[in-house]
Backbone as CSV, one residue per row, in Angstrom:
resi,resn,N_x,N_y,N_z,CA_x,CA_y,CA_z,C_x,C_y,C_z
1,UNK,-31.891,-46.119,6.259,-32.479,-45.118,5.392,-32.977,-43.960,6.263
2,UNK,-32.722,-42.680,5.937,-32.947,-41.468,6.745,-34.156,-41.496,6.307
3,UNK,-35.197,-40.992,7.612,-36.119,-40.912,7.890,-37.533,-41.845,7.959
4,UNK,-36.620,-43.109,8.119,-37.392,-44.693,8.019,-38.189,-44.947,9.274
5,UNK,-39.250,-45.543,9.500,-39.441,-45.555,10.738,-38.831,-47.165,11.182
6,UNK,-38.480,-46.858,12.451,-37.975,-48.369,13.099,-38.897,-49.065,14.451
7,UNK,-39.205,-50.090,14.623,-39.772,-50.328,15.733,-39.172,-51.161,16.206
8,UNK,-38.039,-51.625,16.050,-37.382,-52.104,16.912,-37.040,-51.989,18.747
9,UNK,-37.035,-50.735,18.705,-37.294,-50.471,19.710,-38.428,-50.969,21.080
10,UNK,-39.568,-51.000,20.500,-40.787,-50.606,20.713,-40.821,-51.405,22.330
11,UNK,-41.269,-50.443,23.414,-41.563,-50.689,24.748,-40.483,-50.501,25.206
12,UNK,-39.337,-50.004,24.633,-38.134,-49.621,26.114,-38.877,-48.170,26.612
13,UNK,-38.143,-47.576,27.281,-38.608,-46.409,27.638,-37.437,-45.747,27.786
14,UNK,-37.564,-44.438,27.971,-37.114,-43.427,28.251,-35.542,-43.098,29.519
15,UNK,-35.073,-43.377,28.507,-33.640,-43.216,29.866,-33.833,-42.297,31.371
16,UNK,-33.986,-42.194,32.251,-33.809,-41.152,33.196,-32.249,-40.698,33.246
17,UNK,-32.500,-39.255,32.721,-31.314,-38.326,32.689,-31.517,-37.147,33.278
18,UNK,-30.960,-36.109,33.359,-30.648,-34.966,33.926,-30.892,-33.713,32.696
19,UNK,-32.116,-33.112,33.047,-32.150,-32.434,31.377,-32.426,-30.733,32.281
20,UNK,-31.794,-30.278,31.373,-32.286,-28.484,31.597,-33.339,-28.150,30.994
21,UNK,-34.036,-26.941,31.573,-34.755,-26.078,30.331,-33.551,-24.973,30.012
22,UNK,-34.488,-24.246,29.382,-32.908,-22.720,28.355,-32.755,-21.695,30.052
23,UNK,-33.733,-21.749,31.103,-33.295,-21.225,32.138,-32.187,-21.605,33.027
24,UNK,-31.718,-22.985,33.289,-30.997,-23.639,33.829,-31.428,-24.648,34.800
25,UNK,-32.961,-24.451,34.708,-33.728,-24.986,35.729,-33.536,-27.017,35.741
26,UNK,-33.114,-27.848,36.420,-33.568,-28.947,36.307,-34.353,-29.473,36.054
27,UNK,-35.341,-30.380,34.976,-36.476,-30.891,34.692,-36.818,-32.244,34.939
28,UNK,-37.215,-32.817,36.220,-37.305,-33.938,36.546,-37.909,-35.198,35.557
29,UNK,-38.739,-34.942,34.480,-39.190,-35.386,33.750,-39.482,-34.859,32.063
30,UNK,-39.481,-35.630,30.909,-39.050,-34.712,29.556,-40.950,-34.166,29.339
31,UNK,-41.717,-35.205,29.976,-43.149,-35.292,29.479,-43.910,-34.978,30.764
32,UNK,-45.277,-34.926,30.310,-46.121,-35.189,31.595,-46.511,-37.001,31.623
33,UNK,-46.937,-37.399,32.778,-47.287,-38.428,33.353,-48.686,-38.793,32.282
34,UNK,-48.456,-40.130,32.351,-49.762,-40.442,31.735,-50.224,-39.819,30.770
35,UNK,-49.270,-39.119,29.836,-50.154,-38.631,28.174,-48.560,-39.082,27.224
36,UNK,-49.037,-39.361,26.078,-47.690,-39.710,25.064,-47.045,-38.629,24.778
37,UNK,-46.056,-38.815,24.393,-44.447,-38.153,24.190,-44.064,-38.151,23.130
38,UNK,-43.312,-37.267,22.237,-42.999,-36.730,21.303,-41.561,-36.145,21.682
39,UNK,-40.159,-37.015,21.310,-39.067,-36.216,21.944,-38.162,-36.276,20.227
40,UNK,-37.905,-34.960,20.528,-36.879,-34.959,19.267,-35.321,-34.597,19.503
41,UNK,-34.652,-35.510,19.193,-33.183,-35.353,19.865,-32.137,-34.294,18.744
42,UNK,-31.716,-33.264,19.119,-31.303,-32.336,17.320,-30.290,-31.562,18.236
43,UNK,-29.341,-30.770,17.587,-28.567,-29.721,17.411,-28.325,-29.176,16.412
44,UNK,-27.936,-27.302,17.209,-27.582,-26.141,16.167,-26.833,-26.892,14.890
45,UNK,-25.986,-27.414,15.075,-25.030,-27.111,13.828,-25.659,-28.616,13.034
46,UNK,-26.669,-29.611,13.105,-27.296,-30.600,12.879,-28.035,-30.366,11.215
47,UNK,-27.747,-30.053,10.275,-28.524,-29.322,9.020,-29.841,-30.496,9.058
48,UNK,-29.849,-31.981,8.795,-30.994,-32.331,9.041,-32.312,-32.371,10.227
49,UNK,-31.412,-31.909,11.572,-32.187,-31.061,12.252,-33.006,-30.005,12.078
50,UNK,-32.102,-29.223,12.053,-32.881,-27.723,11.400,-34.265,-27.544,9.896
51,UNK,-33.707,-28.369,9.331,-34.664,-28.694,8.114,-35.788,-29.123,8.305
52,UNK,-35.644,-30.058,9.614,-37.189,-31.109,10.272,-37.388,-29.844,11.219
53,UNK,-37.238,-29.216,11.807,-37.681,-28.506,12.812,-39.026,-27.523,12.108
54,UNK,-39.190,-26.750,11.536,-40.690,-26.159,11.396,-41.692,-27.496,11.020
55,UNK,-41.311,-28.556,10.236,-42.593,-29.430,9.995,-42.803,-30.270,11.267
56,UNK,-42.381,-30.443,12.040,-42.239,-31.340,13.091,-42.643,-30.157,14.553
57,UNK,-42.652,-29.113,14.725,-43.336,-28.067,15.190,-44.888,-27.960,15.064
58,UNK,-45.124,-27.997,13.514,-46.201,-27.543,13.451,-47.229,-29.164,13.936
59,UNK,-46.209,-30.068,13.629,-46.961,-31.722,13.981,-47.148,-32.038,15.137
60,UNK,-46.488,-31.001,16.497,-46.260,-31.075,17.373,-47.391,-30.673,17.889
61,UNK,-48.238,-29.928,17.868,-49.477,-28.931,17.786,-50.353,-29.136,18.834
62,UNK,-50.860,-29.467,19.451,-51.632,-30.151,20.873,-51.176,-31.441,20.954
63,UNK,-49.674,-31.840,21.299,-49.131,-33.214,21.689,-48.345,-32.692,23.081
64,UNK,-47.699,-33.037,23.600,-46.634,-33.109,24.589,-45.331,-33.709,23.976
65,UNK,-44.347,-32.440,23.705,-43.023,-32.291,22.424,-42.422,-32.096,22.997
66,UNK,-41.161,-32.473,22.754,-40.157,-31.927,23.458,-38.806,-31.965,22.356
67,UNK,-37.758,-30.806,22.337,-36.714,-30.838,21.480,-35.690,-31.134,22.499
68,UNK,-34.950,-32.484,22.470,-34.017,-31.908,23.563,-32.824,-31.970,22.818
69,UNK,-32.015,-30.540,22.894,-30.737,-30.578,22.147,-30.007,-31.323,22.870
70,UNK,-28.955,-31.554,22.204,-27.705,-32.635,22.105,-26.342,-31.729,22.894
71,UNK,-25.784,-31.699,23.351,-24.056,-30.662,24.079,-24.026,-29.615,23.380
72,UNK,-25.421,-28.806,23.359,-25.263,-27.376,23.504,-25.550,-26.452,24.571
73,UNK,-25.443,-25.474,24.863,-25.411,-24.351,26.488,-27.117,-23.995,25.728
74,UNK,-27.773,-22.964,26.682,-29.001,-22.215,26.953,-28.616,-21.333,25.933
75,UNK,-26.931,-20.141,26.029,-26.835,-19.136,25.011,-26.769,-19.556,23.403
76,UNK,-26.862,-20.725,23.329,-26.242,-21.407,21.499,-27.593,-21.470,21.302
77,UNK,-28.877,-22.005,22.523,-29.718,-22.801,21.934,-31.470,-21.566,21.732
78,UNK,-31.243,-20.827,22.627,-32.189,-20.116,22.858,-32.033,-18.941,21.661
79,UNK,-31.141,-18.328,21.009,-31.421,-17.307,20.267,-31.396,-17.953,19.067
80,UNK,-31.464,-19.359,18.655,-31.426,-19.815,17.395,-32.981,-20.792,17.284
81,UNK,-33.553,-21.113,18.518,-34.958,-21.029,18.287,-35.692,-19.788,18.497
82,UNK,-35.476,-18.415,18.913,-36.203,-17.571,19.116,-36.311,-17.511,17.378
83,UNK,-35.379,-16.954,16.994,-35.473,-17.095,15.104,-36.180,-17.668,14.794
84,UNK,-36.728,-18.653,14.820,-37.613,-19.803,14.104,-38.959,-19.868,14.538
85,UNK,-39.272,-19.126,15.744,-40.520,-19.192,16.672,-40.970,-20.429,16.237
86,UNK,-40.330,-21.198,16.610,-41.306,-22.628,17.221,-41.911,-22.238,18.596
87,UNK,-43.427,-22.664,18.416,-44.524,-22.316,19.429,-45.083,-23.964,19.978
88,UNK,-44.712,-25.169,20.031,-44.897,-26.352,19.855,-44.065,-27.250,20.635
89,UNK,-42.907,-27.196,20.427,-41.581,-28.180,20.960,-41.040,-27.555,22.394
90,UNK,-41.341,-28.036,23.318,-41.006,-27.340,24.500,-38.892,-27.680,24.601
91,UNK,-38.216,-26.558,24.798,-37.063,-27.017,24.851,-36.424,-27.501,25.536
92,UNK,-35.783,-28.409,25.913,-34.541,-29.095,27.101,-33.231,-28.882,26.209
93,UNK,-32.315,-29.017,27.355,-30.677,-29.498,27.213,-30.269,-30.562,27.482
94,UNK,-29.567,-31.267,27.080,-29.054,-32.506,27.412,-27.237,-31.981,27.231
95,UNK,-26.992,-31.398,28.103,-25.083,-31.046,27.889,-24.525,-32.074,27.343
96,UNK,-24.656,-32.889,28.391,-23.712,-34.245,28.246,-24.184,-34.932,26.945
97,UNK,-24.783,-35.429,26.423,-25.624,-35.759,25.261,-25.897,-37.328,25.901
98,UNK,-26.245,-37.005,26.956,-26.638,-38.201,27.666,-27.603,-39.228,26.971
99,UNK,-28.625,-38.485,26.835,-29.757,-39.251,26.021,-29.478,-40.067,24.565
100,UNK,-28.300,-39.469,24.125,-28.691,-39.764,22.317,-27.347,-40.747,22.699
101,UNK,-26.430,-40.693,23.460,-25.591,-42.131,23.799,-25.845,-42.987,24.219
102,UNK,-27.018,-43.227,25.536,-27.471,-44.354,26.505,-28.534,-44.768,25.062
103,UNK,-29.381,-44.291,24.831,-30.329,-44.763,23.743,-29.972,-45.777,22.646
104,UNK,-28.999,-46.004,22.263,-28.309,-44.730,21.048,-28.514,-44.160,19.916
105,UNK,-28.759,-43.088,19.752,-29.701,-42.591,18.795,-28.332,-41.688,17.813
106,UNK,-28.179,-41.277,16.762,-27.790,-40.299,16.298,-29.085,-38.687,15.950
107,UNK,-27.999,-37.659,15.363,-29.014,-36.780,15.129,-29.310,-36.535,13.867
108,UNK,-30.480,-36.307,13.462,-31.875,-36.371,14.498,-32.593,-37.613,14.842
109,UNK,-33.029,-37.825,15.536,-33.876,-39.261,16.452,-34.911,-37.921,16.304
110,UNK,-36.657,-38.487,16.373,-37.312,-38.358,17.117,-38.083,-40.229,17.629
111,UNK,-38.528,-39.702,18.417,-39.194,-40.845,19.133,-40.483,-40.845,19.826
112,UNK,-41.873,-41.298,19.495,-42.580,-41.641,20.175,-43.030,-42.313,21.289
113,UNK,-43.085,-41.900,22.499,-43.503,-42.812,23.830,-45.208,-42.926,23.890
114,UNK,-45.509,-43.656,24.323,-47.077,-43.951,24.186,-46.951,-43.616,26.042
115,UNK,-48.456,-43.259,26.418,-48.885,-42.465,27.809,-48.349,-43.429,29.044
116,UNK,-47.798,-44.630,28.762,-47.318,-45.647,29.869,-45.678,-45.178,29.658
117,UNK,-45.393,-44.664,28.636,-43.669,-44.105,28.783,-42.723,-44.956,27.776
118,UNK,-43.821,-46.284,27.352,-42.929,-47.120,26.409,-42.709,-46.797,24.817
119,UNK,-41.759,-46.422,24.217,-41.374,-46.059,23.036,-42.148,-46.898,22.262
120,UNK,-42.786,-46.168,21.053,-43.855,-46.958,20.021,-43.105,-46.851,18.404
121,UNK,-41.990,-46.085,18.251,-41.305,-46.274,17.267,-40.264,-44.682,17.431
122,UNK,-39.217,-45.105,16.393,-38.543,-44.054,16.482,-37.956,-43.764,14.903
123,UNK,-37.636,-42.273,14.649,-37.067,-42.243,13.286,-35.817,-41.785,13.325
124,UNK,-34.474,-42.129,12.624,-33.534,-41.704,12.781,-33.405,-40.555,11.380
125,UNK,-32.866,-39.500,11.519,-32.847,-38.592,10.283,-33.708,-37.849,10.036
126,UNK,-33.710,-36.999,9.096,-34.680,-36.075,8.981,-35.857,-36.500,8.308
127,UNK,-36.887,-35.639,8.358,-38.400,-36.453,7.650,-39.437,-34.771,7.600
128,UNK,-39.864,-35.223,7.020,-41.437,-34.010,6.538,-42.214,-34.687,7.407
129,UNK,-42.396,-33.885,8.377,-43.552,-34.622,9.338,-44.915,-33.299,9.141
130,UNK,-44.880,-32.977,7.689,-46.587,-32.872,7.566,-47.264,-33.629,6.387
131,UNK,-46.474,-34.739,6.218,-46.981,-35.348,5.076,-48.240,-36.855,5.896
132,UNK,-49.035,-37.279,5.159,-50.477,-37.977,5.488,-50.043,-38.912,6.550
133,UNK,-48.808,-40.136,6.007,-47.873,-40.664,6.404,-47.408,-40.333,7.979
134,UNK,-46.956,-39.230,7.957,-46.255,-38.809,9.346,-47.288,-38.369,10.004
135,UNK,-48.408,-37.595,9.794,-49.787,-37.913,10.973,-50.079,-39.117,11.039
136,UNK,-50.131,-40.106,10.708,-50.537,-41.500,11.148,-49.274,-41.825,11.766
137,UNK,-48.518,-41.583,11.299,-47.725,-42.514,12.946,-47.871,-41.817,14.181
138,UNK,-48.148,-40.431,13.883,-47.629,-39.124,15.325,-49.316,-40.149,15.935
139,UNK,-50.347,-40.470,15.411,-51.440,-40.655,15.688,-51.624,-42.026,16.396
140,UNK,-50.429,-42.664,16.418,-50.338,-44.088,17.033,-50.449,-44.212,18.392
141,UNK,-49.607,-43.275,19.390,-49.117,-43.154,21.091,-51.010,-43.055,21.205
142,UNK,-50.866,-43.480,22.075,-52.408,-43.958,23.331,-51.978,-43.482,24.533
């Protein structure tokens, strides 16, 4: 069911991959150390992406977010969030779509990591993440 939460997951962590920012810069890590994680896995042409992207922005709000697109370039990805001014979701690349295959996630995944790096649940599909519901889970990571 799109936008179910799953915990199946719960305590793997975070693949180590190779992620860009929209500069080209390498980003050794998607989060900071020791605070929880908020990663949302999406692309341009993704319609349930795009739909979750302003509510899931604004949910993003003093967390540590991250959007990391799926095998798109810096030029596809950067003038189609400037449009949207998301001020919240810090952006990465994932070319290869490394992340959403080793995982395996389809799009959209987001996923919660709690401050030790271990995944605390994940949602596949799109979702209203300003509804009462979706602050209590964003409110779970420690």
């Amino acid at each position: 069911m799109a936008g179910a939460v799953d915990r199946s997951h719960r305590g793997e962590t975070l693949p180590a991959v190779r992620l860009t920012d929209l500069e080209g810069h390498a980003v050794s890590r998607a989060g900071e150390a020791g605070k929880p994680l908020l990663v949302n896995l999406w692309a341009t042409w993704c319609a349930p992406c795009v739909a979750e992207l302003p509510s899931l922005d604004r949910a993003a709000a003093g967390r540590v977010a991250v959007a990391i697109d799926q095998g798109e370039d810096a030029a596809k990805v950067r003038p189609f969030l400037a449009a949207r001014h998301l001020a919240n979701l810090r952006p990465l690349l994932d070319g290869g779509m490394t992340v959403s295959t080793t995982l395996p996630a389809n799009l959209p995944t987001t996923i919660l990591y709690d401050a030790a790096g271990r995944e605390v649940w994940r949602v596949a599909g799109g979702r209203d993440w300003s509804t009462a519901e979706s602050a209590r889970l964003l409110a779970e990571a420690r």
